[in-house]
Structures are given as structure tokens and as C-alpha cells.
Backbone as CSV, one residue per row, in Angstrom:
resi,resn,N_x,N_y,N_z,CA_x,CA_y,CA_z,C_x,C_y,C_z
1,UNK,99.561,116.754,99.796,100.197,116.234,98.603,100.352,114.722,98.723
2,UNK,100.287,113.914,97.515,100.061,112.744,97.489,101.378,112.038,96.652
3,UNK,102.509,111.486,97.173,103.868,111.101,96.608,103.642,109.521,96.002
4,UNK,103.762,109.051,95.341,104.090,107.426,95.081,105.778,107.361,94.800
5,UNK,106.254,105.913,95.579,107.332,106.022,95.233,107.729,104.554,94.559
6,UNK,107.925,104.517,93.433,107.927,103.420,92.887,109.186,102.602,92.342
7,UNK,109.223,101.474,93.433,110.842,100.860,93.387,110.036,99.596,92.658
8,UNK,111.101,99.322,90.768,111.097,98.386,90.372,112.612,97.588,90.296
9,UNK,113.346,98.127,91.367,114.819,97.086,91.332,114.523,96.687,92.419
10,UNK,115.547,95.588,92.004,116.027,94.877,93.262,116.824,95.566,94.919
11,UNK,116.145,94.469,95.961,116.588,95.517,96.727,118.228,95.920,97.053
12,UNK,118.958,95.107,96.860,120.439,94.656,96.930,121.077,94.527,94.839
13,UNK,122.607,94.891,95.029,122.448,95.011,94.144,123.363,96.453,93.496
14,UNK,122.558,97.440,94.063,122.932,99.073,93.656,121.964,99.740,95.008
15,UNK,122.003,100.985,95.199,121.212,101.793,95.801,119.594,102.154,94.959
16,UNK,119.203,101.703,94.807,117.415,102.577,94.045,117.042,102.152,95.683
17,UNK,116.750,100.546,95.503,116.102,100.715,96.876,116.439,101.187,98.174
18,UNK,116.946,101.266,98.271,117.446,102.611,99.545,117.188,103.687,99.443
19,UNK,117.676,104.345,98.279,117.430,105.389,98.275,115.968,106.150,97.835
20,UNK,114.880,104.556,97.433,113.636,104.712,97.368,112.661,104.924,98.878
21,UNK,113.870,104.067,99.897,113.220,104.350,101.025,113.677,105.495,101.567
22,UNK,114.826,105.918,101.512,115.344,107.214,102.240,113.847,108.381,101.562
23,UNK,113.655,108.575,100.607,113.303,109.418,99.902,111.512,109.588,100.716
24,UNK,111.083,108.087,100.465,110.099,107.844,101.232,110.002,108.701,102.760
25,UNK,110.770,108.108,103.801,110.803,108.528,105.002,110.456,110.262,104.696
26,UNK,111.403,110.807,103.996,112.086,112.017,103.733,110.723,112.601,103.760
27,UNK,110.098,112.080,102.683,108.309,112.784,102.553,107.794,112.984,103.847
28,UNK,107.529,111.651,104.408,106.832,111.483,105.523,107.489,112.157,106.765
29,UNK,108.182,112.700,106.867,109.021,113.643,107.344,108.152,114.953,107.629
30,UNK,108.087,115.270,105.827,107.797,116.658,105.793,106.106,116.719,105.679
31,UNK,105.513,115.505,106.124,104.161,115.428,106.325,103.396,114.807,104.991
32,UNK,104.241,114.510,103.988,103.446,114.325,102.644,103.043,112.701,102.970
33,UNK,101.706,112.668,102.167,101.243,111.213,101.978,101.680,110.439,101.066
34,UNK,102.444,109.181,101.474,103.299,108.517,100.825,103.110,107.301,100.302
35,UNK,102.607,106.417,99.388,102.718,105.078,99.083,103.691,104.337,98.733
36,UNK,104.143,103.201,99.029,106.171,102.860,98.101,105.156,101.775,97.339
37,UNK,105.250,101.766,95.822,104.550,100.803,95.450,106.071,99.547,94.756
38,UNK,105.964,98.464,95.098,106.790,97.451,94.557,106.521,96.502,93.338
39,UNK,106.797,96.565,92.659,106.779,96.395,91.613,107.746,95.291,90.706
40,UNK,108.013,94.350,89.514,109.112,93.397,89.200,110.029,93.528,90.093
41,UNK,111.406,93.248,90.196,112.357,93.005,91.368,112.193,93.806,92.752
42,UNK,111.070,95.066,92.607,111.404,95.492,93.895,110.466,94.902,94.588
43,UNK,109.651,93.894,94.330,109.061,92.781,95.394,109.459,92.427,96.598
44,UNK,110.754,91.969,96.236,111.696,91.860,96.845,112.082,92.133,98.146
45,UNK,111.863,93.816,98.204,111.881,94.074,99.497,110.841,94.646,100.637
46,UNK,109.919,93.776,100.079,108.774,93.019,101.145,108.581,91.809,101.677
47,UNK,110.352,91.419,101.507,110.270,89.713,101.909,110.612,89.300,102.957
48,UNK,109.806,89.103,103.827,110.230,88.634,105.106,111.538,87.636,105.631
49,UNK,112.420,88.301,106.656,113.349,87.421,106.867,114.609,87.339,105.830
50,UNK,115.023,88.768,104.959,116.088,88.911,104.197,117.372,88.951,104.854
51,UNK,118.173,88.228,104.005,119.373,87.678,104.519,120.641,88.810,103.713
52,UNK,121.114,89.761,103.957,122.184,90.111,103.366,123.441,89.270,103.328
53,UNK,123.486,88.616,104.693,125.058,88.127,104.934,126.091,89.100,104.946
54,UNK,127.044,88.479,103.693,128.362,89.417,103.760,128.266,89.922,102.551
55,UNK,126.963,90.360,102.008,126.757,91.320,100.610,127.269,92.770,100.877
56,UNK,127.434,93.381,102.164,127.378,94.318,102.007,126.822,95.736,102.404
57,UNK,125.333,95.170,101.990,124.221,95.935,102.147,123.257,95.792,103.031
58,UNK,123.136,97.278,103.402,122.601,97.155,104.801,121.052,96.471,104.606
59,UNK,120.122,95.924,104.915,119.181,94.879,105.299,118.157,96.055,105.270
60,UNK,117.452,95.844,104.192,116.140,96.873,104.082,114.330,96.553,104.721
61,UNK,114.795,95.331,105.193,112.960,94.874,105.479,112.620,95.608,106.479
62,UNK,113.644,96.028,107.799,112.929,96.831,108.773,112.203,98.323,108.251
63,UNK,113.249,98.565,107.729,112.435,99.416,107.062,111.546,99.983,106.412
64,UNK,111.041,98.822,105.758,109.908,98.622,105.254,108.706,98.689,106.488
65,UNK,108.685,97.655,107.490,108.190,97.687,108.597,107.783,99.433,109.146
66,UNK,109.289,100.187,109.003,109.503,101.195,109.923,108.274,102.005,109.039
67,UNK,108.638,102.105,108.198,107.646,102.944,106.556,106.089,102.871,107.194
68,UNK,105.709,101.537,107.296,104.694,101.038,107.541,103.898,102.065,108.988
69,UNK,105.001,101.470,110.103,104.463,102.125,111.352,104.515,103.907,110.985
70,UNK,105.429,104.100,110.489,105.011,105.768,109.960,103.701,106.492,109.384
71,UNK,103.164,105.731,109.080,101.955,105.720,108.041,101.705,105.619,106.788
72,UNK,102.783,105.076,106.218,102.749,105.201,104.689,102.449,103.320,103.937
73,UNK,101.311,104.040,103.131,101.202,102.708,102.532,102.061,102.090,101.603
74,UNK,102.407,100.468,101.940,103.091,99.686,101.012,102.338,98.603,100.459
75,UNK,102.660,98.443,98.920,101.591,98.286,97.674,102.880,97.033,97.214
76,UNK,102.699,95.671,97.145,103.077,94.730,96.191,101.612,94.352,95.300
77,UNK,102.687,94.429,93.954,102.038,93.755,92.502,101.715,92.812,92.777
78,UNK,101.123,91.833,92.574,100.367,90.788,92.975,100.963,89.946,92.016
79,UNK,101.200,90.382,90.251,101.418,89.341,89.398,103.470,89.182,89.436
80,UNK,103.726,90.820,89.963,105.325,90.264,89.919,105.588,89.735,91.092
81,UNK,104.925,89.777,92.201,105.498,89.090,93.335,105.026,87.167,92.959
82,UNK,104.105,87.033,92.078,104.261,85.791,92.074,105.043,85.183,91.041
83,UNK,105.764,86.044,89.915,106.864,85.900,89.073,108.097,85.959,89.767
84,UNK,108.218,86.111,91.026,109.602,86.585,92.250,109.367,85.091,92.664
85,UNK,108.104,84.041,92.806,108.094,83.175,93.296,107.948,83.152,95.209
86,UNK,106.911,84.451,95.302,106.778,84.605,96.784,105.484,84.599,96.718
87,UNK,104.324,84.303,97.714,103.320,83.996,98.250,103.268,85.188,99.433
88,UNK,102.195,85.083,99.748,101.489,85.855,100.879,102.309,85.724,101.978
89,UNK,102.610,84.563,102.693,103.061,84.079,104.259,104.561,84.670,103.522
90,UNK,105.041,84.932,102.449,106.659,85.375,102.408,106.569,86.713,102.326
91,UNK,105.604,87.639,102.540,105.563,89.347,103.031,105.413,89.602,103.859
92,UNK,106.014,90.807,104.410,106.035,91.116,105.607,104.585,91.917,105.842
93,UNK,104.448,92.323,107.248,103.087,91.972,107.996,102.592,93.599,107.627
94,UNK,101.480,93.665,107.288,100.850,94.902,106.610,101.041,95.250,105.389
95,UNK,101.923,94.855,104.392,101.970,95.068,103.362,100.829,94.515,102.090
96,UNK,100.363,95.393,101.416,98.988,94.983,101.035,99.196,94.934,99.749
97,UNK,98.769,92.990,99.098,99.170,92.690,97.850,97.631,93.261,97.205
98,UNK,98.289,94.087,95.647,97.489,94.368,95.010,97.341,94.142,93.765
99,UNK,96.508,94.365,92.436,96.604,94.295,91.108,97.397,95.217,90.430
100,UNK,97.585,94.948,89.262,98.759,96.538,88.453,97.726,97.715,88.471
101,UNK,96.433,97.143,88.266,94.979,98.225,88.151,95.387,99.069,89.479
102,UNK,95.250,98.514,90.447,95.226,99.436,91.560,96.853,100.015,91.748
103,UNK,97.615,99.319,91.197,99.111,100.201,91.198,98.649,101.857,90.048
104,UNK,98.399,101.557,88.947,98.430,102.443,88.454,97.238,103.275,88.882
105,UNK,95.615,103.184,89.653,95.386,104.339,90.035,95.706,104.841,91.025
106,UNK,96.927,104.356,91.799,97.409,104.976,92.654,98.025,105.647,92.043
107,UNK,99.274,105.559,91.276,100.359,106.565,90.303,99.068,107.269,90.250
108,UNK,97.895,107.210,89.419,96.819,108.162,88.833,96.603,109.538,89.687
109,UNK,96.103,108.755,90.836,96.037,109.590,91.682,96.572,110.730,92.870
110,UNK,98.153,110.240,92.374,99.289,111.307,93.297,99.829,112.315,92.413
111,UNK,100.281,113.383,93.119,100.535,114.341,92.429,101.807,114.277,92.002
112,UNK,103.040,113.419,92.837,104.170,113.323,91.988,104.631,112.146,92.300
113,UNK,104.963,111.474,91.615,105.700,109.502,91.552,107.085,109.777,91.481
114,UNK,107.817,108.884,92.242,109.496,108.846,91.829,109.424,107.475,91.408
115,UNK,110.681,107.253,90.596,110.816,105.878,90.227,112.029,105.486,90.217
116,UNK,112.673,104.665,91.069,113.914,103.654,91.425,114.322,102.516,90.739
């Protein structure tokens, strides 16, 4: 089975993104093939070197990382990450910038998408 999990919030903020990654892991857990595709604000949390401070919230980039070493592919938009005002050298390492074309035949091609 083929999951997309598609976080368009921000990563801080509220829970989507967290609970876009919990959900993620959760798959990859139970063996399913997983993509997290990022999308307008959830760019975001493919940004290398995020600073929570005293927001609160627990610091999501390792995780992203962790996602990564699990086997699951992570997908930034290419046109909202450069509307976020981030570049290539500001993502973290394996994360593979793509077009909306290839966002949506990924959605195309999985059998069930969540959306955050």
C-alpha cells in the first residue's frame, strides 16, 4: 500500500505537523510505503536548523531526518518553498525538491493521502 501524507501547515503553530509526522512513522511502522509531501507553509518543516526557542513546541526537523532514514520519501514543492523564501542549501539533507506535477502524481498514485 502506497500512503501520501500531505502537510500544508505550518510546522509550529497547532499540531497538523506533528501529527502529520506521527501518522507518517505510524505507517512505516506497519510496513506501508510512505511519502510526506510539503507543500505552502508545510515547507517549513524541511528547514534546516529550526529554532523553536521558548514556543513551546517540540522541534520537528529531526524528524524529518528520522522519516528519511526510515525509508520514506520527503517531497518539497519547489514553487511554495520558494514563496517561504528558502533555497536548496536551507533543506535538510535528502529531501527532494519537486514540481506540483510530480506532487500530484504522487497523490495520483497512492492508494490513500492524509492531509494536515
Amino acid at each position: 500500500m502506497k500512503l501520501s501524507v500531505l502537510l500544508i501547515k505550518p510546522p509550529y503553530g497547532d499540531i497538523q505537523a506533528a501529527e502529520a509526522v506521527r501518522h507518517a512513522m505510524g505507517a512505516i511502522g506497519d510496513e506501508i510505503d510512505v511519502t510526506l509531501l510539503l507543500v505552502d507553509d508545510g515547507v517549513y518543516l524541511a528547514k534546516k536548523g529550526q529554532d523553536v526557542a521558548e514556543s513551546g513546541y517540540t522541534e520537528l526537523g529531526e524528524s524529518v531526518s528520522d522519516l528519511i532514514d526510515m525509508g520514506c520519501s520527503v517531497l518539497v514543492e519547489k514553487n511554495s518553498m520558494r514563496e517561504a523564501g528558502l533555497d536548496t542549501e536551507d533543506i535538510i539533507e535528502n529531501v527532494k525538491v519537486v514540481t506540483g506535477y510530480e506532487i500530484s502524481e504522487t497523490i495520483k498514485e497512492s492508494d490513500k493521502t492524509m492531509i494536515f
